[in-house]
Biopython code that builds the backbone (N, CA, C, O; Angstrom):
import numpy as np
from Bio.PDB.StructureBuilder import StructureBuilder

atoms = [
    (1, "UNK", "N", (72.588, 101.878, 151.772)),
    (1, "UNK", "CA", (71.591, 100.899, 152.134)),
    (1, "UNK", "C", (71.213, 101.109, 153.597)),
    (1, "UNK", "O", (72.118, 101.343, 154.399)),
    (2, "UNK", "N", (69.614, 101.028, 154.113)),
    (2, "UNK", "CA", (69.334, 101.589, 155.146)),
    (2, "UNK", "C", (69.653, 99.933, 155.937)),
    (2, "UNK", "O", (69.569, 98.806, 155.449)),
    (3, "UNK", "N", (69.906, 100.233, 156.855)),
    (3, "UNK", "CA", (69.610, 99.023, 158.107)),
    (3, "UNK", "C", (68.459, 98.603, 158.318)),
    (3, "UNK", "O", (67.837, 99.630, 158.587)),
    (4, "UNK", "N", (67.636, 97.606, 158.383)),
    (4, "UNK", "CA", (66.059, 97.212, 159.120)),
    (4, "UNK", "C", (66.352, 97.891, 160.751)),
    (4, "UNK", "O", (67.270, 97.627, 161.528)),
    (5, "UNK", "N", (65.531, 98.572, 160.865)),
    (5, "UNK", "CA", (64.794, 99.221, 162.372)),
    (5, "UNK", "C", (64.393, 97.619, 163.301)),
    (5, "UNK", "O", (63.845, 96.557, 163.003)),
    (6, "UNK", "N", (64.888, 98.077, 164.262)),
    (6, "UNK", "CA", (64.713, 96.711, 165.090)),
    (6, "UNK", "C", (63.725, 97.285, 166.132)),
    (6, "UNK", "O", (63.873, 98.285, 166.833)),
    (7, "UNK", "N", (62.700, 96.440, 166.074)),
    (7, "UNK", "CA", (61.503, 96.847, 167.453)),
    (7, "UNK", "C", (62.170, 96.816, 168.939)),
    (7, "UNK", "O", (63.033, 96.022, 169.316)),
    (8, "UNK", "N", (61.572, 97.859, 169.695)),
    (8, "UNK", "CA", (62.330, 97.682, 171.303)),
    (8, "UNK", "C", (61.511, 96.227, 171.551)),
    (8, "UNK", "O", (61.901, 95.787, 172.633)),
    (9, "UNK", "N", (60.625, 95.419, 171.009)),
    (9, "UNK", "CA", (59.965, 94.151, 171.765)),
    (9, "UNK", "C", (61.159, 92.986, 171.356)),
    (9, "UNK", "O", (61.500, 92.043, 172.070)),
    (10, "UNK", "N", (61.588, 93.262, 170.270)),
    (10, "UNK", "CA", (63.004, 92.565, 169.688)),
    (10, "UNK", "C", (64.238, 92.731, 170.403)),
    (10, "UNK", "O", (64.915, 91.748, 170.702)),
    (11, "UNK", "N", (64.455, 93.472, 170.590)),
    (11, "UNK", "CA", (65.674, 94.392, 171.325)),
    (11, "UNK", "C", (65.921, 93.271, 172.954)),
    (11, "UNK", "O", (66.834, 92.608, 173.446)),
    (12, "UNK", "N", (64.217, 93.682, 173.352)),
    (12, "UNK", "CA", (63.707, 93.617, 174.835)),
    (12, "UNK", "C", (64.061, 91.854, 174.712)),
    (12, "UNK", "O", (64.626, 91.372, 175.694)),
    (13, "UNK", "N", (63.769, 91.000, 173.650)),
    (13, "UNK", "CA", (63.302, 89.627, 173.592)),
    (13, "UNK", "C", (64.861, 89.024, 173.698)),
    (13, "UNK", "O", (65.117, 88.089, 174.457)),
    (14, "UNK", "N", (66.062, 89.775, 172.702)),
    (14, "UNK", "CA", (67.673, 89.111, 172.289)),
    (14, "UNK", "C", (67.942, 89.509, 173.824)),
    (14, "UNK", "O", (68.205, 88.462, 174.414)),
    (15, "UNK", "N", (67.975, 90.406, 174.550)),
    (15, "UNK", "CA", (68.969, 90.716, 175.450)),
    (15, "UNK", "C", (68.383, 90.160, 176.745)),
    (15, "UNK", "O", (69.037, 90.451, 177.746)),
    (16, "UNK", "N", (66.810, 89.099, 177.023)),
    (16, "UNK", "CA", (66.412, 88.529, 177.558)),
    (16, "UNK", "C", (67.480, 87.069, 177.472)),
    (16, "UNK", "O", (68.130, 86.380, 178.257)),
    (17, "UNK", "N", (67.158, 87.123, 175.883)),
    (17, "UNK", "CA", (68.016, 85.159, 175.562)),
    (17, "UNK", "C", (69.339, 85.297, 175.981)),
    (17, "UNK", "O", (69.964, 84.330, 176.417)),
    (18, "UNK", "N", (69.879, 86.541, 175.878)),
    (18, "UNK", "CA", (71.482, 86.304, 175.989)),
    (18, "UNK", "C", (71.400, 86.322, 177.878)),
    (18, "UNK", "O", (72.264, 85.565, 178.321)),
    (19, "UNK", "N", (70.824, 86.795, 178.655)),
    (19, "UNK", "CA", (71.196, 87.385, 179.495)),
    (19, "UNK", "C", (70.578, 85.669, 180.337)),
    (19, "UNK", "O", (70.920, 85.425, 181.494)),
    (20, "UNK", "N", (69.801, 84.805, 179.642)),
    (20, "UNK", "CA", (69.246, 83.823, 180.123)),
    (20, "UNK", "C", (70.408, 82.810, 179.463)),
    (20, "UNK", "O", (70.158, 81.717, 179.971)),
    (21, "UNK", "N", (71.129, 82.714, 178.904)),
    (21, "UNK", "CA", (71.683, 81.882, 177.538)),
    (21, "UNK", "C", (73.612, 82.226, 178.094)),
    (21, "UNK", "O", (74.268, 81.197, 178.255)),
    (22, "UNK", "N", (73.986, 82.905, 178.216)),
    (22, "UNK", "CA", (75.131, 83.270, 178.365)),
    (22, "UNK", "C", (75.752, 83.892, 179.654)),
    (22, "UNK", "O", (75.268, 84.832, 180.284)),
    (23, "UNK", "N", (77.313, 82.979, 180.049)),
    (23, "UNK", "CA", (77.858, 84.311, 181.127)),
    (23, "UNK", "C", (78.454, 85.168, 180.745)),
    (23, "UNK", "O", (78.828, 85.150, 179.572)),
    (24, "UNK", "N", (78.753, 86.192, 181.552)),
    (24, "UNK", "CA", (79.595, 87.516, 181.108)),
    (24, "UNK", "C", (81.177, 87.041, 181.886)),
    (24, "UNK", "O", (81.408, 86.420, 182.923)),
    (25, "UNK", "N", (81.931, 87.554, 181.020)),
    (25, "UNK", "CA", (83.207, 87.505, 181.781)),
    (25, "UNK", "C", (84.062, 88.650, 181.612)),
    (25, "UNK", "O", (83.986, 89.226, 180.527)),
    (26, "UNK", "N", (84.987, 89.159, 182.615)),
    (26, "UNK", "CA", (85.519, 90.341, 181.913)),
    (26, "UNK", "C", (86.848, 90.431, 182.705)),
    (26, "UNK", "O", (87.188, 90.083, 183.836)),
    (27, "UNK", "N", (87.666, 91.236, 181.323)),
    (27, "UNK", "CA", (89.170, 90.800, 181.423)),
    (27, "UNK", "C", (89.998, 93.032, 181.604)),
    (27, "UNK", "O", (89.628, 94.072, 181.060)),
    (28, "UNK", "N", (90.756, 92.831, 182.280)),
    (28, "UNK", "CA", (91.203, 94.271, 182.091)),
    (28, "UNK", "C", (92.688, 94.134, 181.937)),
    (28, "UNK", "O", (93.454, 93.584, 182.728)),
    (29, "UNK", "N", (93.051, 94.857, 180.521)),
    (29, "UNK", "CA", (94.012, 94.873, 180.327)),
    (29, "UNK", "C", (95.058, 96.449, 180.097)),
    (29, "UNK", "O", (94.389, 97.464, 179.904)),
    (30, "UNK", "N", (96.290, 96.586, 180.116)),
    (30, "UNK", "CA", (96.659, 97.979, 180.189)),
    (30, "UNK", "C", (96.049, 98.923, 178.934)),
    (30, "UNK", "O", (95.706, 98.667, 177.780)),
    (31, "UNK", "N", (96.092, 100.198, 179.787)),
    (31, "UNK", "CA", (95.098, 101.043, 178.847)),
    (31, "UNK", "C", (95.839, 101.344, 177.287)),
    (31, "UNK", "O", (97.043, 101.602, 177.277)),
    (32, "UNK", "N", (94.957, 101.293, 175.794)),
    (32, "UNK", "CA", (95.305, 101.165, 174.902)),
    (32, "UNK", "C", (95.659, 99.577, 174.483)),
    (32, "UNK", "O", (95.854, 99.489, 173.271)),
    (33, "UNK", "N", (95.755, 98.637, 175.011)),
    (33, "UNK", "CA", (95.914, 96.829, 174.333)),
    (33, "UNK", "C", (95.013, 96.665, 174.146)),
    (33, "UNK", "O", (94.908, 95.639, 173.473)),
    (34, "UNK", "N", (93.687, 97.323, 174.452)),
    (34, "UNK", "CA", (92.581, 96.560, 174.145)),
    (34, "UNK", "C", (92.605, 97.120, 172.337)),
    (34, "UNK", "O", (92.998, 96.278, 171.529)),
    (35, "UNK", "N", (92.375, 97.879, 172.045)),
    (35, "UNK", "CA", (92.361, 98.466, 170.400)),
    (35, "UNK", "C", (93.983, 97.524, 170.026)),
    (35, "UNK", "O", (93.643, 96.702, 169.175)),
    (36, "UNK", "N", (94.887, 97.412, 170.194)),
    (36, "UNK", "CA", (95.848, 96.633, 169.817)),
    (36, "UNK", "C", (95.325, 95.295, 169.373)),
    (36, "UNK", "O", (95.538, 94.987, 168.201)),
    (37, "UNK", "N", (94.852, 94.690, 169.931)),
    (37, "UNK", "CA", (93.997, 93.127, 170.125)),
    (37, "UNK", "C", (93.093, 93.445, 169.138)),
    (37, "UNK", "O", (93.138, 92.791, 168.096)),
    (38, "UNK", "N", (92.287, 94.315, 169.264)),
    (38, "UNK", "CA", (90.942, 94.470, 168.427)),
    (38, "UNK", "C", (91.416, 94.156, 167.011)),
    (38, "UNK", "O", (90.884, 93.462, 166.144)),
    (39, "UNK", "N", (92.701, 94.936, 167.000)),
    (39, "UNK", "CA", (92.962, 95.172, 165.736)),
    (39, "UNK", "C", (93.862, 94.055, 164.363)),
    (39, "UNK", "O", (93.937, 93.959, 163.138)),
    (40, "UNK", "N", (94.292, 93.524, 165.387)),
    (40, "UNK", "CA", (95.100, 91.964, 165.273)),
    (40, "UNK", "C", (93.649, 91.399, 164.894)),
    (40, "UNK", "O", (93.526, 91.051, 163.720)),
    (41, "UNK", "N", (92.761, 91.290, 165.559)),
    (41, "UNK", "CA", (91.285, 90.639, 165.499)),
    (41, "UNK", "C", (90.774, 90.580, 164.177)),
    (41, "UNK", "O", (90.418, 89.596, 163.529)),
    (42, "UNK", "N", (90.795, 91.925, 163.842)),
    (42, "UNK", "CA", (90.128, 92.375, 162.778)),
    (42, "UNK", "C", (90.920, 92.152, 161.770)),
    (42, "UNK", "O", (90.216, 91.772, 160.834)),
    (43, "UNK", "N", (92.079, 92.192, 161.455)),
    (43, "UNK", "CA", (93.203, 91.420, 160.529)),
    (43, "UNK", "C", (92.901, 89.952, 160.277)),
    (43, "UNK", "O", (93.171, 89.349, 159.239)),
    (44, "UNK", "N", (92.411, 89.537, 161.166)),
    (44, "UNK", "CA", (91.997, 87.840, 161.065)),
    (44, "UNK", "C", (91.159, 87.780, 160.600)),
    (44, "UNK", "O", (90.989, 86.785, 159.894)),
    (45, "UNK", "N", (90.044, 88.840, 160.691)),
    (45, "UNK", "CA", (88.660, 88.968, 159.968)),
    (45, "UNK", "C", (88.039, 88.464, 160.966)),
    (45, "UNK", "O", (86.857, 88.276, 160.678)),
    (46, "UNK", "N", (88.362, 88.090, 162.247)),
    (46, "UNK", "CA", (87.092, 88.030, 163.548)),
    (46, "UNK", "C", (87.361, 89.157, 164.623)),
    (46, "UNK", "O", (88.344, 89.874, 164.812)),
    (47, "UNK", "N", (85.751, 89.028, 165.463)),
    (47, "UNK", "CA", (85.740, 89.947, 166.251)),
    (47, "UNK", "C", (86.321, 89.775, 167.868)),
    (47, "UNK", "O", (86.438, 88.718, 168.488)),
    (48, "UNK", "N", (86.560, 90.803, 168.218)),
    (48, "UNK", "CA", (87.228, 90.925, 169.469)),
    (48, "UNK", "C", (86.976, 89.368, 170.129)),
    (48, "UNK", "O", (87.741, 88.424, 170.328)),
    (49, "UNK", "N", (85.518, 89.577, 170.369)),
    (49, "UNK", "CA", (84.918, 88.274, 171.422)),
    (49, "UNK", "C", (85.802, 86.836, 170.653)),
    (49, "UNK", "O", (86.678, 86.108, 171.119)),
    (50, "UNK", "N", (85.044, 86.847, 169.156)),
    (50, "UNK", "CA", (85.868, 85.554, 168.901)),
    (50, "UNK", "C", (87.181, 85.163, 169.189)),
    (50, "UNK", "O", (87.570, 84.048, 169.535)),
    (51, "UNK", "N", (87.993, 86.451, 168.968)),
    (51, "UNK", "CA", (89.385, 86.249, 168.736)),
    (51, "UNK", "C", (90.146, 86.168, 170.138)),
    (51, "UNK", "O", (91.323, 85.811, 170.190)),
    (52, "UNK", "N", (89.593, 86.432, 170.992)),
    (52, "UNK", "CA", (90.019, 86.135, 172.561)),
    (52, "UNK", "C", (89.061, 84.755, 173.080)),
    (52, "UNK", "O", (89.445, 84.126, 174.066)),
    (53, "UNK", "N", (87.984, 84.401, 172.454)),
    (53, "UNK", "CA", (87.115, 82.795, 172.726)),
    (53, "UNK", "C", (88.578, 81.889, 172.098)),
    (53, "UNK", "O", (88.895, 80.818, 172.616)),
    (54, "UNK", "N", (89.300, 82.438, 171.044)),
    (54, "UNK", "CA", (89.830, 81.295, 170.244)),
    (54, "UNK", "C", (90.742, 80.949, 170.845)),
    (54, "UNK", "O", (91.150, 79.801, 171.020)),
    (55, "UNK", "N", (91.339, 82.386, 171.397)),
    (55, "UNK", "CA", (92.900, 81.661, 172.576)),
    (55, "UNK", "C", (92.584, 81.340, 173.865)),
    (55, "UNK", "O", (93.411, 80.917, 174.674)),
    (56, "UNK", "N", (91.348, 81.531, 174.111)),
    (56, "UNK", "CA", (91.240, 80.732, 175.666)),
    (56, "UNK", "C", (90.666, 79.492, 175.098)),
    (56, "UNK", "O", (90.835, 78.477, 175.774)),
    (57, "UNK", "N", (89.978, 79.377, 173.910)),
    (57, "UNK", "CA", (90.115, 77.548, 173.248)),
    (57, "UNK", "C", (91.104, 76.897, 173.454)),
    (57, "UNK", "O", (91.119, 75.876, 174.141)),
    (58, "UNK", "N", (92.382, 77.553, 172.706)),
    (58, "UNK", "CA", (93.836, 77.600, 172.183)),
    (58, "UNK", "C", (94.832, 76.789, 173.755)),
    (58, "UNK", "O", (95.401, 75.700, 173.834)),
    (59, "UNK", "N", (94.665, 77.928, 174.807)),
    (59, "UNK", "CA", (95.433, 77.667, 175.768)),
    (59, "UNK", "C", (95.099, 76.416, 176.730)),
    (59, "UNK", "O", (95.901, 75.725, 177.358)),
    (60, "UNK", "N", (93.539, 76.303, 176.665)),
    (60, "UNK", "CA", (92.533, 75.209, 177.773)),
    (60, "UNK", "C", (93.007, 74.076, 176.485)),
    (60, "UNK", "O", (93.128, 73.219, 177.360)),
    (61, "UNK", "N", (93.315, 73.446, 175.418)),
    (61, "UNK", "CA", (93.852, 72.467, 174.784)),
    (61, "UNK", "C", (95.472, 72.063, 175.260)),
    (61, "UNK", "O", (95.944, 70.965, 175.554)),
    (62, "UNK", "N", (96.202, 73.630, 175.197)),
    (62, "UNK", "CA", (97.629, 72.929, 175.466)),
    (62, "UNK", "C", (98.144, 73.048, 176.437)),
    (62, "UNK", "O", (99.344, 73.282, 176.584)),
    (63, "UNK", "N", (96.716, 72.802, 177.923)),
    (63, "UNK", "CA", (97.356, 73.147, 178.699)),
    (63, "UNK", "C", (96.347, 71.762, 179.471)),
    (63, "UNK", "O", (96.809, 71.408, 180.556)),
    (64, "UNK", "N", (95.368, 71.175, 179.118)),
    (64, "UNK", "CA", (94.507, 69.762, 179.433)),
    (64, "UNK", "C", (94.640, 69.092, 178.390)),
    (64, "UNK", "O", (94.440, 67.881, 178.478)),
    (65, "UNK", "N", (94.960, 69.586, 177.289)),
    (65, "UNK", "CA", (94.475, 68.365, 176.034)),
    (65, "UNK", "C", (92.779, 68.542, 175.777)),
    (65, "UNK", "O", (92.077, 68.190, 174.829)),
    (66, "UNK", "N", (92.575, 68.982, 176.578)),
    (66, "UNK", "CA", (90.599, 68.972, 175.864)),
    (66, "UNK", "C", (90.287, 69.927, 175.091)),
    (66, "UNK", "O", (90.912, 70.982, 174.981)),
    (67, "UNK", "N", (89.036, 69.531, 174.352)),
    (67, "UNK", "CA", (88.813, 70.489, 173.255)),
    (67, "UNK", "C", (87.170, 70.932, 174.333)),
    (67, "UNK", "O", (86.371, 70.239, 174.962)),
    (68, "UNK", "N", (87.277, 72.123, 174.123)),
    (68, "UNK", "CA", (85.936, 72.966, 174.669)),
    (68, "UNK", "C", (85.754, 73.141, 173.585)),
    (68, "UNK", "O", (86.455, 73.057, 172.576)),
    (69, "UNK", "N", (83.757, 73.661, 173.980)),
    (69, "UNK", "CA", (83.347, 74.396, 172.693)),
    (69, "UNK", "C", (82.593, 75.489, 173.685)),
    (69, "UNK", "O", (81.932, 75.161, 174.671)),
    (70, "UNK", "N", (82.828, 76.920, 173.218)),
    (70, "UNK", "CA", (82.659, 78.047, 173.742)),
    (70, "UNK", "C", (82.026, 78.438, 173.029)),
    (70, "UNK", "O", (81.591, 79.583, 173.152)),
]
sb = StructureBuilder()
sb.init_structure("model")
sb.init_model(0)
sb.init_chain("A")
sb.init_seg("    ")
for serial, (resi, resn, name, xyz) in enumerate(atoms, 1):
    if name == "N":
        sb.init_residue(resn, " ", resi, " ")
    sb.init_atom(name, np.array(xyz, "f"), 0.0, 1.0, " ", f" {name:<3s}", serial, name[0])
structure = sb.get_structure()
């Protein structure tokens, strides 16, 4: 099954919203944990991003009691 072709005006329009819509954050960990994590991730059936959103959910609860939504 082919993929739909995405227009560069599409392309140009998502990476406008995200870049207007979202921060970046970035984490460095020893070389090779990152595919370790990924892969735990993917066992859960979510992706990297989610599965590291869920434990910084996870930890900001048992560590304030508040529930974020990320």
């Amino acid at each position: 099954m082919d993929t739909p072709k995405v227009s560069k005006t599409q392309q140009s329009a998502t990476a406008k919203y995200v870049r207007n819509n979202y921060d970046r954050m970035e984490i460095k960990v020893p070389k090779g944990k990152k595919q370790v994590i990924q892969d735990i991730a993917q066992a859960q059936g979510e992706s990297l991003n989610g599965y590291v959103k869920k434990a910084v959910k996870g930890q900001i609860k048992a560590d304030t009691g508040q529930d974020i939504d990320l």
